[in-house]
N, C-alpha and C positions, 0 to 999 in steps of 0.2 A: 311707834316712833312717828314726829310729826316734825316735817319741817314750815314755819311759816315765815311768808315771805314779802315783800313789796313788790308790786309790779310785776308784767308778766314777760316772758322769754318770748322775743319776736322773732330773732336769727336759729335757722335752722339747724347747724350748726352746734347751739349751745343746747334747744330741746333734744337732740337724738343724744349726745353724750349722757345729758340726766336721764333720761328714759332710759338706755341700756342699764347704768348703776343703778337708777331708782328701782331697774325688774331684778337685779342683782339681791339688792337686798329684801326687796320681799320675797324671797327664796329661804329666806329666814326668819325676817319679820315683817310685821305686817308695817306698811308706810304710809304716808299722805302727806303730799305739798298742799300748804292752802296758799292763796296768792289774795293778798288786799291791795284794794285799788292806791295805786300810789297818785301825788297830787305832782300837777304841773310846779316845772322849779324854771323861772328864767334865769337864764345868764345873769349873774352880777346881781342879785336881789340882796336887799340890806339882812342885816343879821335877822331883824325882827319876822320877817318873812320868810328867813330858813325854820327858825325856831319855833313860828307856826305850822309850818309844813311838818317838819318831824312830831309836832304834839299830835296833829292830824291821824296822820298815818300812825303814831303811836296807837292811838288810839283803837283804830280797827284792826293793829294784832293783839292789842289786848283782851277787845271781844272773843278772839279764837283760843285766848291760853284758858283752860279747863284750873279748877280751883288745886286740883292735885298733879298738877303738869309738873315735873323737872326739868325747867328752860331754862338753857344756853342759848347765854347772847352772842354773835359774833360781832367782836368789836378789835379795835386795831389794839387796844390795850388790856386785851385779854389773857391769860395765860396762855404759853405758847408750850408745847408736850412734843417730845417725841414719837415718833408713829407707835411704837414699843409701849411706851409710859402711855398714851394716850388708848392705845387698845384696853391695858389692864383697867385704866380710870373708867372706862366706858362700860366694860364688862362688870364693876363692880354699882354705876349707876345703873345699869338694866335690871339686873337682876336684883336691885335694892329698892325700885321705886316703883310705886302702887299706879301711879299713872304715867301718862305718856311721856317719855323724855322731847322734849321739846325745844328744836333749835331756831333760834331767832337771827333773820337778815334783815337788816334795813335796807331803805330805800338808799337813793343813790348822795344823800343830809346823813345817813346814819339811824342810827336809832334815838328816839327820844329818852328823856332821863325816867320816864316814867315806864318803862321798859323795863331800860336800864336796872332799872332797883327791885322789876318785879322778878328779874334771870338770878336766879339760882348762883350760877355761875359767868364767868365771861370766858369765849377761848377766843384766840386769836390763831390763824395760821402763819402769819408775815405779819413784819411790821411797815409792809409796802399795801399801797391802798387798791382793791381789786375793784370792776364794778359789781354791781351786785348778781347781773344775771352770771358772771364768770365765779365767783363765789359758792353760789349755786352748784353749781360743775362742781369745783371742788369739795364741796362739801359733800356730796351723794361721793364722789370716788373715795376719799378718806373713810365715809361711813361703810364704803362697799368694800373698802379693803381693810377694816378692822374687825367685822364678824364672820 
């Protein structure tokens, strides 16, 4: 299982929560966050300059997705599961797929379309917008409390 991710966790805070779930789950399986450099975003910058920045960034989590990865994007218009329905979803992609199940966070633009299209799947937890290191968080405790 790999999570990869934009940008890295500065508040203490939010790395001790992931580290206690990330040791959680490799108590089961084996895990890894990879973190690509996210790019500077100012305030107020025109569309064209957001939509370089996600191509960007798209870009170097693409280098990290493995040719047989099963990657989940999280995106705000993803499917959204019950913790119940989503454990069984989860247990039937683990043990269905030859390579790493593979969960994709954007930066704090999202993720680019070319991502986008290469994720298997999209989930979504809320249709409310998180940032991404709080994301993070939750995504290690949902995957800590469904195996």
């Amino acid at each position: 299982m790999k999570i990869i991710c934009v940008g890295r966790i500065k508040e203490d805070f939010f790395r001790e929560g992931i580290g206690y779930f990330t040791r959680e789950i490799r108590k089961k399986y084996p895990m890894e966050i990879v973190e690509c450099q996210d790019e500077p975003t100012p305030d107020a910058c025109p569309q064209s300059l957001n939509d370089r920045i996600r191509r960007t960034e798209g870009k170097r989590i693409l280098e990290k997705i493995k040719e047989d990865d099963y990657v989940i994007a999280l995106c705000i218009d993803g499917k959204h599961y019950r913790t119940d329905l989503w454990k069984k979803r989860m247990g039937r992609i683990l043990s269905g797929t030859e390579g790493n199940v593979t969960f994709v966070i954007g930066g704090s633009l999202g993720l680019s379309d070319e991502v986008i299209s290469r994720a298997d799947e999209k989930l979504s937890f809320s249709a409310l917008t998180f940032p991404h290191q709080m994301m993070r968080l939750i995504l290690c405790e949902q995957i800590a409390r469904i195996i």
